[in-house]
C-alpha positions in Angstrom: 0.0 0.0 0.0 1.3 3.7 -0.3 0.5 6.3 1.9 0.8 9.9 1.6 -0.5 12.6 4.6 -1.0 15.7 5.8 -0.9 15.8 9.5 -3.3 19.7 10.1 -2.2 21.8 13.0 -5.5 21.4 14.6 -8.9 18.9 13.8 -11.1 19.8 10.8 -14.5 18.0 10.7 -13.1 15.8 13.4 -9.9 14.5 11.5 -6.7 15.3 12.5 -4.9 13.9 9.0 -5.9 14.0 5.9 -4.4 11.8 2.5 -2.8 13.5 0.1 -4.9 13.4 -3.1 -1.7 13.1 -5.9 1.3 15.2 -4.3 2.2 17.3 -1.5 2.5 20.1 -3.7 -0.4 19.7 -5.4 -2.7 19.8 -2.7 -0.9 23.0 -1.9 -1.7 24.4 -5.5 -5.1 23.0 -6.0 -6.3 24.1 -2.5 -3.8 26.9 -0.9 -6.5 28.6 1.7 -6.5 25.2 3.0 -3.2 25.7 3.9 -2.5 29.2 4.7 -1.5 30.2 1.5 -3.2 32.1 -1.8 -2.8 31.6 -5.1 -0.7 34.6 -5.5 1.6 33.5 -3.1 2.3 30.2 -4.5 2.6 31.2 -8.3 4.6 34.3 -6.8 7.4 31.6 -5.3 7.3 29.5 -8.7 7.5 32.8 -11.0 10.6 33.7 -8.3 12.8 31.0 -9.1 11.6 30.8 -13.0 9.9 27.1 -12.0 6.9 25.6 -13.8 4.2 25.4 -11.3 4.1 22.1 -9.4 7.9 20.6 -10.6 10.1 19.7 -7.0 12.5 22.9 -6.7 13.3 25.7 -5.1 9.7 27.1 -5.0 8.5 23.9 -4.0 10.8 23.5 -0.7 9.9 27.4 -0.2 6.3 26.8 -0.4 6.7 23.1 1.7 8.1 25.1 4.9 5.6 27.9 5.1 3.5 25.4 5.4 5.2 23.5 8.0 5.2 26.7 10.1 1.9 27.0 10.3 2.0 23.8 12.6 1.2 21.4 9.2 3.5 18.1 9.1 4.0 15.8 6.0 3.9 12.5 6.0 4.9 10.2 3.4 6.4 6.2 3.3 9.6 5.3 1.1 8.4 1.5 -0.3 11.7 0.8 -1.2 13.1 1.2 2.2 9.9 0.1 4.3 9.7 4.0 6.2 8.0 6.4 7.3 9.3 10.1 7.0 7.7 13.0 8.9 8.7 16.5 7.9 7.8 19.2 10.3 9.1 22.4 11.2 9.3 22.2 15.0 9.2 19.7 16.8 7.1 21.1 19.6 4.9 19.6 22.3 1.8 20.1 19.9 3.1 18.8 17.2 4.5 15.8 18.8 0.5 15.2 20.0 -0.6 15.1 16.9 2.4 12.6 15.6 1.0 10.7 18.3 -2.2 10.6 17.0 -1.0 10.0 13.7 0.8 6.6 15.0 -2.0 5.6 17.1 -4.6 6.0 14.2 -1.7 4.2 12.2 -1.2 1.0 14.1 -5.2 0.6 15.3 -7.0 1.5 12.2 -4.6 1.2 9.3 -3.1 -1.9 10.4 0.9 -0.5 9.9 3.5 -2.6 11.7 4.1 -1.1 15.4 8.0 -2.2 14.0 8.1 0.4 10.9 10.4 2.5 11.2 9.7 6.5 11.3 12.4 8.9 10.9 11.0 12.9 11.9 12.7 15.8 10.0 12.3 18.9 11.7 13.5 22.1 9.7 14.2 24.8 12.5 16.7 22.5 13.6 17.9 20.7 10.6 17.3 17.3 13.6 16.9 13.7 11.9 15.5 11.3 14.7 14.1 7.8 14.4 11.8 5.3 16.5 9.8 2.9 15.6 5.9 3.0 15.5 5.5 2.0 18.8 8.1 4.1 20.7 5.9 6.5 19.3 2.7 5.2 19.9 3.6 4.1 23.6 4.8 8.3 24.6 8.2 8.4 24.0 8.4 12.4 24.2 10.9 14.3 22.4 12.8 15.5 25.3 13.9 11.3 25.8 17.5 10.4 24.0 16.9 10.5 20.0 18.6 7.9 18.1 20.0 10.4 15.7 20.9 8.9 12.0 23.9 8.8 10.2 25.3 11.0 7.5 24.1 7.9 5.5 20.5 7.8 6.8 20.0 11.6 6.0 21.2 10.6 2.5 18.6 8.2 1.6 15.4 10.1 3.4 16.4 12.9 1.0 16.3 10.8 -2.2 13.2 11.9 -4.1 13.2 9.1 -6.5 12.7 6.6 -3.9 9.5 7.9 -2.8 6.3 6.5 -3.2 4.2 7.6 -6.4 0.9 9.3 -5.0 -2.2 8.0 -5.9 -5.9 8.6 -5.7 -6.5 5.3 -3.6 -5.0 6.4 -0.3 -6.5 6.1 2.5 
């Protein structure tokens, strides 16, 4: 199965995540008040670097962490490698709530292994840290030890080819 999410800073309608419908990006484009953006704002950042709307560059990454300011976190799982990857821009008490919530929701309703692995990518501090599922799940807070990755580990979350192809039968 592939998996693609938006973790929201706060519920909507009751849900705290939401699937991604083909790309990160594109649910950026296609729905920017959604995320704190308009659709000034986003062309603006794709007409700064000379981009074509939607293509993974500079605007993209730009557009990506405004969003993960606003308390958003993305979510997506590398089939090659059998991981999860969070991408959030602090990695605050609140936002380590709703990663909890995310796992929980995970494990119980999804039926994900309590064993994957889930490496969390916070921005503000450039910070790689990894658990599995369950460390999650279970509380383990983020002021506990991280198990940091290697130079080698950052290497391969950053590979974009790797990751999943989106598609319109998420969950």
């Amino acid at each position: 199965m592939n998996y693609a999410y938006w973790i929201l800073p706060k519920r909507v309608n009751g849900k705290l995540t939401i699937k991604v419908s083909t790309r990160h990006i594109n649910d950026i484009i296609d729905h920017p008040t959604k995320f704190g953006e308009t659709k000034d704002t986003v062309f603006d950042a794709y007409k700064k670097y000379d981009e074509r709307v939607g293509i993974e560059g500079k605007a993209r990454e730009e557009i990506i962490e405004r969003v993960l300011q606003r308390g958003f976190a993305r979510v997506r799982f590398n089939m090659r490698q059998q991981r999860w990857s969070i991408q959030v821009y602090k990695l605050n008490g609140k936002m380590q709530d709703n990663i909890f919530e995310w796992a929980h929701d995970a494990i119980k309703q999804r039926n994900v292994s309590p064993e994957s692995m889930v490496y969390i990518h916070s921005l503000n501090d450039n910070k790689m840290r990894k658990y599995k599922l369950k460390e999650i799940m279970y509380g383990k807070t983020i002021n506990e030890n991280f198990s940091l990755t290697t130079n080698e580990d950052r290497q391969s979350f950053f590979d974009g080819p790797d990751w999943i192809e989106y598609s319109n039968e998420l969950l």
